[in-house]
C-alpha positions in Angstrom: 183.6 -184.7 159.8 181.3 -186.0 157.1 182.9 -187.3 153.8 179.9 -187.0 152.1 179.5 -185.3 148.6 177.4 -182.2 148.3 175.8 -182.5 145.2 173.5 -185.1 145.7 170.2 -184.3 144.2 168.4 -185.4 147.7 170.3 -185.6 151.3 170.3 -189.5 152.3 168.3 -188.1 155.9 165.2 -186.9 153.3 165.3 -190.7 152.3 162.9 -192.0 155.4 159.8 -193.2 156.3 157.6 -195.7 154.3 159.6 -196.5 150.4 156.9 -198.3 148.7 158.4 -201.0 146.7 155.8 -201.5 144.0 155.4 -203.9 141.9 155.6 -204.0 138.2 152.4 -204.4 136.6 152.5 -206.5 133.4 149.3 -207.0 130.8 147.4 -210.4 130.3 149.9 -211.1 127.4 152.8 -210.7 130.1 153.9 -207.0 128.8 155.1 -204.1 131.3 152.2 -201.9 131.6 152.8 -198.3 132.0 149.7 -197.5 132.6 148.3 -199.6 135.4 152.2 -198.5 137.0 151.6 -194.9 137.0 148.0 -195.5 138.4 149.5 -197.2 141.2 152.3 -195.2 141.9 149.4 -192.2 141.9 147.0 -194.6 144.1 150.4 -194.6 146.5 151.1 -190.8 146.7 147.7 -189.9 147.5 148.2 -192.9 150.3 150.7 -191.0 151.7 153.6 -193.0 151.5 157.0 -190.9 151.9 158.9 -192.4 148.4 158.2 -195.0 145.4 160.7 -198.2 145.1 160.5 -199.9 142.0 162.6 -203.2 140.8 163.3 -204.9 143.7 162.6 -207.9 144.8 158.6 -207.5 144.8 159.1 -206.3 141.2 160.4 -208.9 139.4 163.5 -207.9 138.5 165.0 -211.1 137.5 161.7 -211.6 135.1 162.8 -208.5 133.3 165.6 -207.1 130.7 167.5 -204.0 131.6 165.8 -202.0 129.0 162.3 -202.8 130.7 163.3 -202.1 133.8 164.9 -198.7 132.8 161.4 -197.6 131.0 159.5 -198.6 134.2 161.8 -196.2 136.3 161.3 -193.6 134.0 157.5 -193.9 134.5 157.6 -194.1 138.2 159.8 -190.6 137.9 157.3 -189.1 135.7 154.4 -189.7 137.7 155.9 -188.7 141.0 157.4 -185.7 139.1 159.2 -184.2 142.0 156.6 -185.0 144.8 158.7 -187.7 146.6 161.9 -189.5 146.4 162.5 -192.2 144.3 164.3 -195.3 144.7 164.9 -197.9 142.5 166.4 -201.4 142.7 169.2 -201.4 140.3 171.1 -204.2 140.6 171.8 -207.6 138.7 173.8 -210.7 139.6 176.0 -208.8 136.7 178.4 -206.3 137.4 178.3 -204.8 133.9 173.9 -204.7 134.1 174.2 -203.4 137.1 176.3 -200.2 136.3 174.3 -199.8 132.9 171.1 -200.0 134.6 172.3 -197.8 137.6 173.4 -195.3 135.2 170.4 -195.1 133.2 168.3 -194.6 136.4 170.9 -191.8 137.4 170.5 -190.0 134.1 166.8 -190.4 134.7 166.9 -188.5 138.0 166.7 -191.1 140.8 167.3 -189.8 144.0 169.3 -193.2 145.2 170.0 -196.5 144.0 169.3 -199.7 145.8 171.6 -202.8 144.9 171.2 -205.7 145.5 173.6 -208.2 146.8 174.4 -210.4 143.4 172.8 -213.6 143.7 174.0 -216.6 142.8 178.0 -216.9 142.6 178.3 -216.3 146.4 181.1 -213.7 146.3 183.4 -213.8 149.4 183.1 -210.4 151.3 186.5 -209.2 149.9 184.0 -209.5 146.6 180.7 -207.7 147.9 183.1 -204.6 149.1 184.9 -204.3 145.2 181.3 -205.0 143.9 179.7 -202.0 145.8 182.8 -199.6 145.3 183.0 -200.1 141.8 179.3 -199.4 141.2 179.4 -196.6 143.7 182.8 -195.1 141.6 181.1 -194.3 138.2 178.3 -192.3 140.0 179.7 -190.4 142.8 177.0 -187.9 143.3 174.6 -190.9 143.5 173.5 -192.2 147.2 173.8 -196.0 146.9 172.3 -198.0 149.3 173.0 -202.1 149.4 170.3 -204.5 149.5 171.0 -207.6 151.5 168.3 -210.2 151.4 170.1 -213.6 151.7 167.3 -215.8 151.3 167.4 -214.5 147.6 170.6 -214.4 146.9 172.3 -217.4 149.1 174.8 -214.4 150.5 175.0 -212.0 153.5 177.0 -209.2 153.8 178.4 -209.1 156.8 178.8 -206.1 159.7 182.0 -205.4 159.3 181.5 -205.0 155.0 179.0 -202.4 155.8 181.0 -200.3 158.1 183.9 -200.6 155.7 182.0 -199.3 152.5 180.5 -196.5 154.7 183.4 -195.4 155.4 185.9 -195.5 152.5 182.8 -194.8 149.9 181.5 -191.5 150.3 178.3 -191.8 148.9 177.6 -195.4 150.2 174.9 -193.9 152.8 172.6 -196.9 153.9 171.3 -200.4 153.1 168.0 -202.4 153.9 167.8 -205.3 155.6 165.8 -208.1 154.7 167.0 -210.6 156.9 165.1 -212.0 160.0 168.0 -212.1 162.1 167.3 -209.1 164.4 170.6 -208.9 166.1 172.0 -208.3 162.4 170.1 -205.3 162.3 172.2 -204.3 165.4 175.2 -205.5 164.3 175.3 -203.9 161.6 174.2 -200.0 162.9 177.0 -200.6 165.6 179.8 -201.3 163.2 179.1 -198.9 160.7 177.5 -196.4 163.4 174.6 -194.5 163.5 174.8 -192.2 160.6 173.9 -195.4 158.2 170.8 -195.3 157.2 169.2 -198.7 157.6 166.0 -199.8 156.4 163.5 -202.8 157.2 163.0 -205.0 154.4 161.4 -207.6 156.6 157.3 -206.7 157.4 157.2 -207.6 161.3 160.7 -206.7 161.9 159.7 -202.5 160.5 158.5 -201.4 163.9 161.2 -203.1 166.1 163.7 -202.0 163.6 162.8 -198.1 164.3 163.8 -199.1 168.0 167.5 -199.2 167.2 167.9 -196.2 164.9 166.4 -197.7 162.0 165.3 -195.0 159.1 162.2 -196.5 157.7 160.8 -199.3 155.8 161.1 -200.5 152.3 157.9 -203.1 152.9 156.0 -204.8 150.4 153.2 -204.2 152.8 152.7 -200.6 151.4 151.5 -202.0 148.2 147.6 -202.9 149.7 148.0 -201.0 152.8 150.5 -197.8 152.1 148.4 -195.6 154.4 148.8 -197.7 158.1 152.0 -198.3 156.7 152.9 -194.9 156.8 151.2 -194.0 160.2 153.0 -196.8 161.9 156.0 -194.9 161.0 154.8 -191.4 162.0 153.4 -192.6 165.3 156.5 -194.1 166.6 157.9 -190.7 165.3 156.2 -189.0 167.3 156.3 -190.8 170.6 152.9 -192.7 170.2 154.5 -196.0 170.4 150.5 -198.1 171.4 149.3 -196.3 168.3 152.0 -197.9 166.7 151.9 -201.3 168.4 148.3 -200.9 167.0 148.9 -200.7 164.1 152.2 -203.0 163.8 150.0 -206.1 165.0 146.6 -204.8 162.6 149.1 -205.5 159.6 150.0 -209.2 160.7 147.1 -210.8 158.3 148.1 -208.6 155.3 151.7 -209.0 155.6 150.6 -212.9 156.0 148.4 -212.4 153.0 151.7 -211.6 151.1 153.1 -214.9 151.5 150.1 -217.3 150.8 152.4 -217.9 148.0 155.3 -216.1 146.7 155.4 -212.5 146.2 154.4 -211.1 144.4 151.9 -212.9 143.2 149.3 -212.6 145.8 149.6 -208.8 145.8 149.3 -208.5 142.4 145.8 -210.4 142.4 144.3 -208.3 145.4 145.7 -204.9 143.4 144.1 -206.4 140.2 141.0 -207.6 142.2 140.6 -204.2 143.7 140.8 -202.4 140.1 144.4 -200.8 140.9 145.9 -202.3 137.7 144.2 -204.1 134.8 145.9 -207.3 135.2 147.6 -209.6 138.3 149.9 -211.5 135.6 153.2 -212.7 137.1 156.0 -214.0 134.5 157.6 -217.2 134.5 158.7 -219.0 137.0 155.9 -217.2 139.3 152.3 -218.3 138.5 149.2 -217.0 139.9 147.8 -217.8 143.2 146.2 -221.4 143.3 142.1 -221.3 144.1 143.7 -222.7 147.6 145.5 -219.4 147.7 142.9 -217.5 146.8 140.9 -218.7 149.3 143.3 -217.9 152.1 144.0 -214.7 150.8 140.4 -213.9 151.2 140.1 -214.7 154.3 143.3 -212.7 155.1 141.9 -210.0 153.3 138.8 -210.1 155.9 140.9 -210.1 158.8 143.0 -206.8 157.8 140.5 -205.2 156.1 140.7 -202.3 158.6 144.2 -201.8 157.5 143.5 -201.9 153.8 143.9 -198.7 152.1 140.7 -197.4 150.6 140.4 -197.4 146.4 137.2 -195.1 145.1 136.3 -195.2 141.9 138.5 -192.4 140.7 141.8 -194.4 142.4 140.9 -197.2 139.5 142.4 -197.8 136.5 139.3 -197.4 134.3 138.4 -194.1 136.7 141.7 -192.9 136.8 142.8 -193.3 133.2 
């Protein structure tokens, strides 16, 4: 028998498919801009992607303060006004910014939280189970789902953590995975068993993930290409595993293209080149791509460019708003 509450604004099974984690548009001067973000977030439910991430790690969290990262949920959630899930990175490396900006996102009208592990100190498992209980405690009717990514945060949580917090924390439903070790993904669903809902956090590792029981993809692939994105997903779905495979291996130059240099930055200039948002500004310590990047991502562009999702006039910030 399930443990689970049953108020939850959204059952944890609606939470699949393609999350878009966008990123977090700022102006030329280095401000968040609400604007370009609610274009985008537009651009990606017309794309057809299945929910709307915002403030994890393609966001720039760690470039932000609480308060800007509270007002930039609230405009995701106003634009998407009921017409998909919403799930925004909440967490901090500290305990009391995370439950502040958790809760704020909660009294907003998330439908679940995404955590992060907290970077930085290295907490011992022991640690990362009192850490996600605690913040899981003050909002009960909340679906919180962890976010291990441990070449962020220098910390793994392990199998065994996961299967222990899905089963003493009720509404501890899931976590993504953004770790290139694919037997963790494994791991991880047989400890905990198949009722955790595990996302792909890692581009080439969406597809196989699906394989095992995975639920989806949170990939920052969905921010120039949210449409393939999504019909990788619905293909394997539906049992057309070559359309899939198709389009799994027509994504490897974009999801390349992602990593010229560090992400965000080279997504941010291809939304800005492409008129998506007015401005491909990155805060400190990021920069924007090098001309050398640029290059490459041009010619990365080329390669995919059947995968890129199309942007008329009207999908533009100066059409659109």
């Amino acid at each position: 028998m399930s443990n689970r509450p049953g108020a939850w604004r959204t059952l944890p099974e609606q939470l699949t498919g393609s999350i878009a984690p966008v990123i977090t548009p700022f102006t030329d001067e280095g401000a968040v801009d609400h604007a370009s973000l609610a274009n985008l977030v537009e651009w990606q439910l017309r794309q057809g992607s299945d929910g709307v991430s915002i403030g994890g790690s393609t966001g720039e969290p760690s470039a932000q303060t609480i308060d800007e990262r509270a007002a930039a949920i609230r405009t995701v959630l106003k634009t998407v006004d009921g017409r998909a899930p919403v799930v925004p990175g909440t967490g901090s490396a500290k305990l009391d910014e995370t439950i502040e900006l958790t809760g704020a996102a909660y009294e907003a009208g998330v439908d679940a939280a995404l955590i992060i592990t907290p970077y930085y100190a290295r907490p011992t498992q022991e640690a990362l189970y009192v850490w996600y209980s605690t913040v899981a405690a003050e909002y009960p009717e909340l679906p919180i789902i962890a976010y291990n990514v441990p070449s962020r945060t220098a910390v793994e949580i392990a199998p065994e953590t996961v299967a222990r917090l899905h089963r003493d924390v009720p509404n501890f439903v899931g976590i993504k995975e953004t770790t290139k070790d694919f037997e963790h993904f494994s791991r991880v669903i047989k400890a905990a068993g198949r009722e955790l809902l595990v996302w792909s956090g890692i581009e080439l590792l969406c597809l196989p993930l699906l394989a095992l029981g995975g639920t989806g993809f949170v990939s920052a692939t969905a921010n120039i290409a949210p449409a393939a994105t999504k019909k990788m997903y619905d293909a394997f779905r539906d049992g057309r595993l070559e359309d899939a495979l198709d389009i799994h291996y027509g994504l490897h130059p974009l999801v390349d293209l992602i990593f010229v240099e560090t992400n965000p930055a080279p997504v941010k200039w291809v939304l800005a080149e492409r008129g998506l948002i007015r401005s491909g500004h990155v805060r400190s310590p990021l920069i924007a791509p090098t001309d050398a990047g640029k290059d490459k991502i041009r010619a990365l562009l080329d390669e995919g460019a059947g995968y890129l999702s199309p942007v008329t006039e009207a999908d533009t910030i100066a059409g659109g708003n």
